[in-house]
MMTF fields as JSON, N, C-alpha, C and O atoms, coordinates in Angstrom:
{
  "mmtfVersion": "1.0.0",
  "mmtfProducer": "UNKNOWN",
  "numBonds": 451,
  "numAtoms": 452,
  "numGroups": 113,
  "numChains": 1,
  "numModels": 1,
  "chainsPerModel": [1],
  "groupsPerChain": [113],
  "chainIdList": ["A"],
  "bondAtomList": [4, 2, 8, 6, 12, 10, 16, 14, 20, 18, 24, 22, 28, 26, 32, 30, 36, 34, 40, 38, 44, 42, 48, 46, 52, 50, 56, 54, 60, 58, 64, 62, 68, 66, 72, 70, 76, 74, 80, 78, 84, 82, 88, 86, 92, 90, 96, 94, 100, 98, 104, 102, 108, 106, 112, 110, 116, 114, 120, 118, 124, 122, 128, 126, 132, 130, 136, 134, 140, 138, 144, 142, 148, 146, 152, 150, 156, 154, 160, 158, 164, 162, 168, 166, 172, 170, 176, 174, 180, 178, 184, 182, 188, 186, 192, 190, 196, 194, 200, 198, 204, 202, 208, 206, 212, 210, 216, 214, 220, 218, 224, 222, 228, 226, 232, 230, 236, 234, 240, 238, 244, 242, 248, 246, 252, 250, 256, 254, 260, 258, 264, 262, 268, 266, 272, 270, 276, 274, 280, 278, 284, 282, 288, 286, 292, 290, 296, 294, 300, 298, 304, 302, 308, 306, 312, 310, 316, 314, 320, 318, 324, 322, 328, 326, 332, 330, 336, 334, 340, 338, 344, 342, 348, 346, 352, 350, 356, 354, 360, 358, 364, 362, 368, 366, 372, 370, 376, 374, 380, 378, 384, 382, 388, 386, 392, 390, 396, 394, 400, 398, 404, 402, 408, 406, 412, 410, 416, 414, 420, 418, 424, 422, 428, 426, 432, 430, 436, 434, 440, 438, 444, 442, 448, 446],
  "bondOrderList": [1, 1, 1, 1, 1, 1, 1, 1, 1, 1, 1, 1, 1, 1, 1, 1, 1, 1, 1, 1, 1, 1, 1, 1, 1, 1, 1, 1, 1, 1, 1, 1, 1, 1, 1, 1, 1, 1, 1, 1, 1, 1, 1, 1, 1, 1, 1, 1, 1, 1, 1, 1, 1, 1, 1, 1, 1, 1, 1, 1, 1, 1, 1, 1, 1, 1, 1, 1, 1, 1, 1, 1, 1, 1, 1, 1, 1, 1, 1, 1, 1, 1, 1, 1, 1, 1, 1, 1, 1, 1, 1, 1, 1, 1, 1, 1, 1, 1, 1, 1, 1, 1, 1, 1, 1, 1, 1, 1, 1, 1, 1, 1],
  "groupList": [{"groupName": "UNK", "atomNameList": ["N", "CA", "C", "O"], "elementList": ["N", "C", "C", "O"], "formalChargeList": [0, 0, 0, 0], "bondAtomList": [1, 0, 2, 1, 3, 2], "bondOrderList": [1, 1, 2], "singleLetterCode": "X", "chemCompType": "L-PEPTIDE LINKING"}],
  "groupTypeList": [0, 0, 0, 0, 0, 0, 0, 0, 0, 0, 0, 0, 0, 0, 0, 0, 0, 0, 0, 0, 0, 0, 0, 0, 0, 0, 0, 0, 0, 0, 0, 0, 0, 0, 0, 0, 0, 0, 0, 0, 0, 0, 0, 0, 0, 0, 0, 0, 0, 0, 0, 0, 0, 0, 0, 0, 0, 0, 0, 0, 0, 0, 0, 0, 0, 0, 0, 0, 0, 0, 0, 0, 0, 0, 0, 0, 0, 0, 0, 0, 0, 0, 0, 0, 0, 0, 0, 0, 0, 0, 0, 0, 0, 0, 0, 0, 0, 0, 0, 0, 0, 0, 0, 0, 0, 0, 0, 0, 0, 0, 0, 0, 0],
  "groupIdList": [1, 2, 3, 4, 5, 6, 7, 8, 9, 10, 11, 12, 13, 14, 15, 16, 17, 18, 19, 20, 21, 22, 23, 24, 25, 26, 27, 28, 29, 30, 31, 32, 33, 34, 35, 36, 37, 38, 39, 40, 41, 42, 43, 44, 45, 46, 47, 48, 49, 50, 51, 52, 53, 54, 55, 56, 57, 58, 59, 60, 61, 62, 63, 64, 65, 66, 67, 68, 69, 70, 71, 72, 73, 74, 75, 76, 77, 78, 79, 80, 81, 82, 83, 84, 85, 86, 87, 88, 89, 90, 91, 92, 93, 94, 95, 96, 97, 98, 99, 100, 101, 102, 103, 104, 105, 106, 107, 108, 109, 110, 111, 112, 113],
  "secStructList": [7, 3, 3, 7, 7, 6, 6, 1, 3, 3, 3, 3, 3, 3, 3, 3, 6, 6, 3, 3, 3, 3, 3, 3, 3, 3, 7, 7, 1, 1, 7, 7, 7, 7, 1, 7, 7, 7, 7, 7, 7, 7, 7, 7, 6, 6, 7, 3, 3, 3, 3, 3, 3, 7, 7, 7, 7, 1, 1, 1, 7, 6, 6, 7, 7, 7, 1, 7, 7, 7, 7, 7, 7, 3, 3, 4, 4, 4, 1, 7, 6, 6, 7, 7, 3, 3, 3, 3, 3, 3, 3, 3, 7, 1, 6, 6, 1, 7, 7, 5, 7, 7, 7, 7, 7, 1, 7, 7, 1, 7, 6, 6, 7],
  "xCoordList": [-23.843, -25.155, -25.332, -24.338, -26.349, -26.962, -27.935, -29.074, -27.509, -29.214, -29.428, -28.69, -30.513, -31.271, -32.014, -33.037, -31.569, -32.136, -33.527, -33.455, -34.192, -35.422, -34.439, -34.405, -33.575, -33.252, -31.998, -31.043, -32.236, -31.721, -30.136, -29.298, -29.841, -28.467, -28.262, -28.488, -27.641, -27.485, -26.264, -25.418, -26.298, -24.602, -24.121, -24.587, -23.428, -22.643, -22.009, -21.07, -22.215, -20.897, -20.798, -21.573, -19.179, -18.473, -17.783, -17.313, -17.889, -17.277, -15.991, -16.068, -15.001, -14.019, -13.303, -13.106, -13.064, -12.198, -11.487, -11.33, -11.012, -10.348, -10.231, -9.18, -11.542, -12.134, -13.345, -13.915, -13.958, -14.975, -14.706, -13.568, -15.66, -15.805, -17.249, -18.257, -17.109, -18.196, -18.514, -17.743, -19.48, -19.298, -20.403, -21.28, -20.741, -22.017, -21.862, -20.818, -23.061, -22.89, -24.436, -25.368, -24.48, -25.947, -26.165, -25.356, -27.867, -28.745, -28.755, -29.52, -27.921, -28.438, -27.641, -26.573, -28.241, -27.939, -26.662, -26.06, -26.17, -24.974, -23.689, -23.826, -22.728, -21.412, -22.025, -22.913, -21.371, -22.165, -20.326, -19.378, -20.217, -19.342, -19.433, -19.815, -19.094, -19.093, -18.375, -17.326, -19.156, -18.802, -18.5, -17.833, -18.82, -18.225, -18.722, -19.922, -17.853, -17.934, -17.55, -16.402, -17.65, -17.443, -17.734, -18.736, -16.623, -16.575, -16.144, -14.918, -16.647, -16.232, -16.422, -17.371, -14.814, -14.646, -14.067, -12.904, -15.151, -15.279, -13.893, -13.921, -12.707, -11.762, -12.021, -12.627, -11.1, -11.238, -9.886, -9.136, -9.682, -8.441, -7.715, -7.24, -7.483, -6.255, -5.43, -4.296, -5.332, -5.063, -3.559, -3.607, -2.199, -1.492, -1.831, -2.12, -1.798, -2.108, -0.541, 0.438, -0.698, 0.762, -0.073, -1.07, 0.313, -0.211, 1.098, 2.245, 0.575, 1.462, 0.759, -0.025, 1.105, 0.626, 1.59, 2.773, 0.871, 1.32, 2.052, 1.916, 3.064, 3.684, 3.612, 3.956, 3.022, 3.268, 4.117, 4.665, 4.579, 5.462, 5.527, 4.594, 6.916, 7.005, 6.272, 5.928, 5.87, 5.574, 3.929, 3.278, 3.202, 1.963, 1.292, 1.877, 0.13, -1.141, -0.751, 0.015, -1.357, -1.108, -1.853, -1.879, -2.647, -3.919, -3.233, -3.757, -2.044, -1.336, 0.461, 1.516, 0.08, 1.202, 1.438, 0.996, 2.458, 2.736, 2.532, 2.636, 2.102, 1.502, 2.625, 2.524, 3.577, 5.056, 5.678, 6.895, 4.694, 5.396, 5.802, 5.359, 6.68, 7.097, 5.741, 4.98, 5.614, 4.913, 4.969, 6.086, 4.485, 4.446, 3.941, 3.829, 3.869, 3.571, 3.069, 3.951, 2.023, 1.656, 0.082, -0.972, 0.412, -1.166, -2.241, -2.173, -3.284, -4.413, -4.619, -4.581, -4.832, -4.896, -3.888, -4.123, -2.56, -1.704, -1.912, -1.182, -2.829, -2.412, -3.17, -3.928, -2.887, -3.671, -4.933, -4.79, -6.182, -7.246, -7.159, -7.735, -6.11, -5.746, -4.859, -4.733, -4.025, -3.108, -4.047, -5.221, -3.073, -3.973, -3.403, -2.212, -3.692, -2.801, -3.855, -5.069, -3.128, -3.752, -3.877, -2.913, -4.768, -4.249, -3.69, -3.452, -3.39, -3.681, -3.111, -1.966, -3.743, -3.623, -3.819, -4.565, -2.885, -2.689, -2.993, -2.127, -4.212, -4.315, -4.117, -4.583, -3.48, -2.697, -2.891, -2.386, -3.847, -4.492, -3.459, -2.281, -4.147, -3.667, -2.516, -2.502, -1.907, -0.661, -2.128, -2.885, -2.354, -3.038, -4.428, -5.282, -4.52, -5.845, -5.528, -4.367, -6.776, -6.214, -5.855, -6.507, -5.143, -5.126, -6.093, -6.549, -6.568, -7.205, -6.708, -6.476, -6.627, -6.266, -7.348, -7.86, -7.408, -8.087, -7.945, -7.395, -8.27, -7.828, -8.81, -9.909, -8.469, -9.716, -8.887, -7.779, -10.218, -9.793, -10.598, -11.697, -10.287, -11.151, -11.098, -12.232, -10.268, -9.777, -9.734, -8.949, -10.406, -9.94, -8.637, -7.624, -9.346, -8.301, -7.745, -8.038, -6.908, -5.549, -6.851, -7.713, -6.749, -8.268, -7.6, -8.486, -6.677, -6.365, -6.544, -6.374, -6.931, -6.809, -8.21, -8.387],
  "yCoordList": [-28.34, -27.876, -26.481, -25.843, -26.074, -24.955, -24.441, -24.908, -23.175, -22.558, -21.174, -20.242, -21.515, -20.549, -19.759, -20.145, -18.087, -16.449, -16.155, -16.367, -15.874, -14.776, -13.889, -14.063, -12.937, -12.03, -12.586, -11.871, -13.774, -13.84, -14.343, -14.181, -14.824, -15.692, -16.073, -15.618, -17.284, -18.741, -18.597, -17.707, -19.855, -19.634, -21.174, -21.922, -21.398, -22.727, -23.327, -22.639, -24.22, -25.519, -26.205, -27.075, -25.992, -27.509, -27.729, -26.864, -29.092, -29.928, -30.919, -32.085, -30.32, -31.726, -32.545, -32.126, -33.601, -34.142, -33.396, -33.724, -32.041, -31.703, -30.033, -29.434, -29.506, -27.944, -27.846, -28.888, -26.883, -25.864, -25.157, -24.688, -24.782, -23.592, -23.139, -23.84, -21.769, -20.778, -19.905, -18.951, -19.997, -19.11, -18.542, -19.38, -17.419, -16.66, -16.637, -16.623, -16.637, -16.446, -15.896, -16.693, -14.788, -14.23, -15.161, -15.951, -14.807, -15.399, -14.292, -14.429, -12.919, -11.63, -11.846, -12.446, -11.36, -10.949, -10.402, -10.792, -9.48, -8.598, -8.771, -9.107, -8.483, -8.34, -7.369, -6.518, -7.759, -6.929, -6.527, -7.13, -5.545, -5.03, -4.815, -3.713, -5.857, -6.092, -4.852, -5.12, -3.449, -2.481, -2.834, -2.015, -3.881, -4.337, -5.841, -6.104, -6.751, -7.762, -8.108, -7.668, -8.763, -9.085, -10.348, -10.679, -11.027, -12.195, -12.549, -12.443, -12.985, -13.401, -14.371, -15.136, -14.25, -15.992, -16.16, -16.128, -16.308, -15.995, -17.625, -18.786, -16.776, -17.839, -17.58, -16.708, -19.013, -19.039, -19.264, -19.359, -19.36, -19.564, -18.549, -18.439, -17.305, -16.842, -17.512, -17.159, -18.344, -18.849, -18.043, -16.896, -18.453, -17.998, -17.836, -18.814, -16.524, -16.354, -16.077, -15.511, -16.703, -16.417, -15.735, -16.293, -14.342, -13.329, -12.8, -12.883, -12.103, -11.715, -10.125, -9.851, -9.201, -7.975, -7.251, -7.507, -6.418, -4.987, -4.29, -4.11, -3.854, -2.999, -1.271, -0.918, -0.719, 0.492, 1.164, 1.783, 1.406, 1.882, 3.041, 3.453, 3.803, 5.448, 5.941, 7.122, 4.762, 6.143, 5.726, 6.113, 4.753, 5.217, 4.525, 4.183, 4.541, 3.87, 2.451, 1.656, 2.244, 0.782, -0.024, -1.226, 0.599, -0.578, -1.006, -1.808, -0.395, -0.658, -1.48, -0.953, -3.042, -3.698, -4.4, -4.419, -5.267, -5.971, -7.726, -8.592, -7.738, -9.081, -9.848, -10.846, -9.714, -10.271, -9.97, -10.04, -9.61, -9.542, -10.971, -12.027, -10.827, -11.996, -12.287, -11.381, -13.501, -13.904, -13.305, -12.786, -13.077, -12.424, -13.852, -15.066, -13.495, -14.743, -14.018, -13.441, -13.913, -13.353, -14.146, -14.576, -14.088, -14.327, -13.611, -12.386, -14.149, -13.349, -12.165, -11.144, -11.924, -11.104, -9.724, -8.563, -10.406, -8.917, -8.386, -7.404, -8.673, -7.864, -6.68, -6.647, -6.14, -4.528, -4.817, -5.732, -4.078, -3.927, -3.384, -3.703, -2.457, -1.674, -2.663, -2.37, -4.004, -4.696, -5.02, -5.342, -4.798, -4.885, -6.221, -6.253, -7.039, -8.333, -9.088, -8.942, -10.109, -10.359, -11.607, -12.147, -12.584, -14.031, -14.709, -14.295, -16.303, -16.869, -16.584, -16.135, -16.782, -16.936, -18.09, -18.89, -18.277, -19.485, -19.239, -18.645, -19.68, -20.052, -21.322, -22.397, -21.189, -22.55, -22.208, -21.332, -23.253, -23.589, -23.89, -23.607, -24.743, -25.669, -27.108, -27.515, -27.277, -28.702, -29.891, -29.829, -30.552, -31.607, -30.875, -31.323, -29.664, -29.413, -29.3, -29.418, -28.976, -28.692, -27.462, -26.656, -26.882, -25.644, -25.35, -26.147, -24.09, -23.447, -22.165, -20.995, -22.904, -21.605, -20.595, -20.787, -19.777, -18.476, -17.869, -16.769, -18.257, -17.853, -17.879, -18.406, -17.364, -16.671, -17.895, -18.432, -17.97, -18.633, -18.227, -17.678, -18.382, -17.835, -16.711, -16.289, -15.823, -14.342, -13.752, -14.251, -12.93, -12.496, -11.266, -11.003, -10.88, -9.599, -9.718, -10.574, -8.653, -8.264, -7.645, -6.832, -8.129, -7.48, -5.8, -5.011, -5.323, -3.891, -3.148, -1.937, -3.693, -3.029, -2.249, -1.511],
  "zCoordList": [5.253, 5.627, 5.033, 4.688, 4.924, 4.04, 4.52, 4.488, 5.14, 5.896, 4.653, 4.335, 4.29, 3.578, 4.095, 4.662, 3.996, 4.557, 3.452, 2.241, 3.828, 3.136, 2.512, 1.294, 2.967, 2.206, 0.836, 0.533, 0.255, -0.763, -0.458, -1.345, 0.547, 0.585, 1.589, 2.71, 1.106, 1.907, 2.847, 2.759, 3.996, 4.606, 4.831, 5.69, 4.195, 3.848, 5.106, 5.508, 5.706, 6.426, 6.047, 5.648, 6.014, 5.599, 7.161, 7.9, 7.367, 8.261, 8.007, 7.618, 8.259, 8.269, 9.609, 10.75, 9.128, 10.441, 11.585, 12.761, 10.746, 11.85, 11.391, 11.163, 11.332, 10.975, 10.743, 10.419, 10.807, 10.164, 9.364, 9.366, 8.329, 7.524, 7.2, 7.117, 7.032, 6.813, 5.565, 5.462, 4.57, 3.859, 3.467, 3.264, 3.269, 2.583, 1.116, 0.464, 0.722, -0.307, -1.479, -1.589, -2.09, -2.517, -3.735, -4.22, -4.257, -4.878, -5.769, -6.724, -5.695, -6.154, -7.741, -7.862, -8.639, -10.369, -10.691, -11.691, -9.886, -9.58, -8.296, -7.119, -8.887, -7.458, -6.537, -6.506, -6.009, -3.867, -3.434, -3.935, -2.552, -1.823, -0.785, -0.39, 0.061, 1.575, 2.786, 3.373, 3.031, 3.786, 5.03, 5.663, 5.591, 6.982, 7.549, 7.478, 8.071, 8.78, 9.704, 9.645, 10.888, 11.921, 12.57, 13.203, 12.285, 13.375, 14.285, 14.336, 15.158, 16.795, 17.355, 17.527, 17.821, 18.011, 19.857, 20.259, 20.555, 21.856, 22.252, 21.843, 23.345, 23.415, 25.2, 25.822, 25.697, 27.451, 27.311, 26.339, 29.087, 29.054, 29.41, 30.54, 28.034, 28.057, 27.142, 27.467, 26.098, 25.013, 24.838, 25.283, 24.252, 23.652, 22.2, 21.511, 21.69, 20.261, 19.478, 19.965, 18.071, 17.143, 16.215, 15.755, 15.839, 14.797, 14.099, 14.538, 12.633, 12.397, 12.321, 11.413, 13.294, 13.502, 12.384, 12.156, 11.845, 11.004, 11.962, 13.172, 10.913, 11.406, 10.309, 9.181, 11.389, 9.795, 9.338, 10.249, 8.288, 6.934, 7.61, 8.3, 7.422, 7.271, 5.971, 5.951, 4.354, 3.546, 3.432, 2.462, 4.706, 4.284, 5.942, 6.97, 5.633, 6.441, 7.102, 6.558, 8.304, 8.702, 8.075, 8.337, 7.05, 6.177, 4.776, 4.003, 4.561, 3.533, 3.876, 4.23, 3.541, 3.752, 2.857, 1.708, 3.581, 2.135, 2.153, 1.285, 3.991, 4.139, 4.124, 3.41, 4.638, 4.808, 6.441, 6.608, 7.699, 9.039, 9.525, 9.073, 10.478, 11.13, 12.174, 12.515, 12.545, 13.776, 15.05, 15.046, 16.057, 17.666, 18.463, 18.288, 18.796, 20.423, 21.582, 22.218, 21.969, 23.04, 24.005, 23.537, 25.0, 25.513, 25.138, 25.243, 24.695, 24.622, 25.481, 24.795, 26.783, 27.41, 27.333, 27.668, 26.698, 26.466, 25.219, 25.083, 23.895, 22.747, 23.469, 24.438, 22.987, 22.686, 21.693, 20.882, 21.71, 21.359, 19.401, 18.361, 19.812, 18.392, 17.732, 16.543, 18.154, 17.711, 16.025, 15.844, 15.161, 13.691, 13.251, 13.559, 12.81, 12.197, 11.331, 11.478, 10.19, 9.509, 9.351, 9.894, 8.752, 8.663, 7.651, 6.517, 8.342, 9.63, 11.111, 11.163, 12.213, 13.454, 13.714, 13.149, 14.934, 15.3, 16.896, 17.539, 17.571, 18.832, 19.632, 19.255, 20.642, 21.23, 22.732, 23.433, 23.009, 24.739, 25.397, 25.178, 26.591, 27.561, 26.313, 25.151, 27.39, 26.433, 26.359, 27.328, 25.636, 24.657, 24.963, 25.728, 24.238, 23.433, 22.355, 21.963, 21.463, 20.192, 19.747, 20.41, 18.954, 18.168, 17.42, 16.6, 17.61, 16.492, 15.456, 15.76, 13.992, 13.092, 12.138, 11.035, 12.826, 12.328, 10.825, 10.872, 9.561, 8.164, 7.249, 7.419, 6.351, 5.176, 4.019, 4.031, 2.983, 2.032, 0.614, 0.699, -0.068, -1.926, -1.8, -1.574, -1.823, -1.712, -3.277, -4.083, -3.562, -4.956, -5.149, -5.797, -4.287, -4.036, -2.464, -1.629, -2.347, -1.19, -0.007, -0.342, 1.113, 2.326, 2.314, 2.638, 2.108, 2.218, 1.197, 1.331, -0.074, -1.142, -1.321, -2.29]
}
């Protein structure tokens, strides 16, 4: 499905058996540089989440990794707000619901770079 904006770009669903996906995408002549996004993905429950949170380096920034942490395991309710991590995430309900995995895809570049 394909909903078309007045301001010159569309936002794509794809549906599969067993996912969603989302993508924007402009009508504009030129590359665009996306200064901020935000998605939210409202969970119940209390969900156990598997992330792989940053850890930061002694020789720099927590925005500079190398995208190589191990997994965490925690309930939703205990990360911390500041917890930084990157994807995929893996959220896991109640025993026979389904999982949901949280991940980016057609990446050109590194999200920290």
């Amino acid at each position: 499905m394909i909903l078309d904006y007045k301001s010159n770009y569309p936002l794509l669903f794809r549906v599969y058996d067993d996912g969603v996906a989302y993508r924007f995408q402009t009508n504009l002549p030129d590359s665009i540089t996306v200064r901020q996004e935000t998605a939210r993905f409202p969970l119940v429950n209390n969900p156990t989440v598997y992330f792989p949170a940053v850890q930061k380096r002694k020789d720099a920034d927590r925005f500079h990794t190398s995208f190589e942490e191990l997994y965490s395991e925690a309930p939703l309710n205990q990360m911390s707000d500041t917890t930084l991590a990157f994807s995929p995430i893996l959220v896991a309900g109640a025993t026979k619901t389904p999982r949901l995995v949280i991940t980016e895809s057609d990446l050109e570049d590194y999200p920290g770079r």
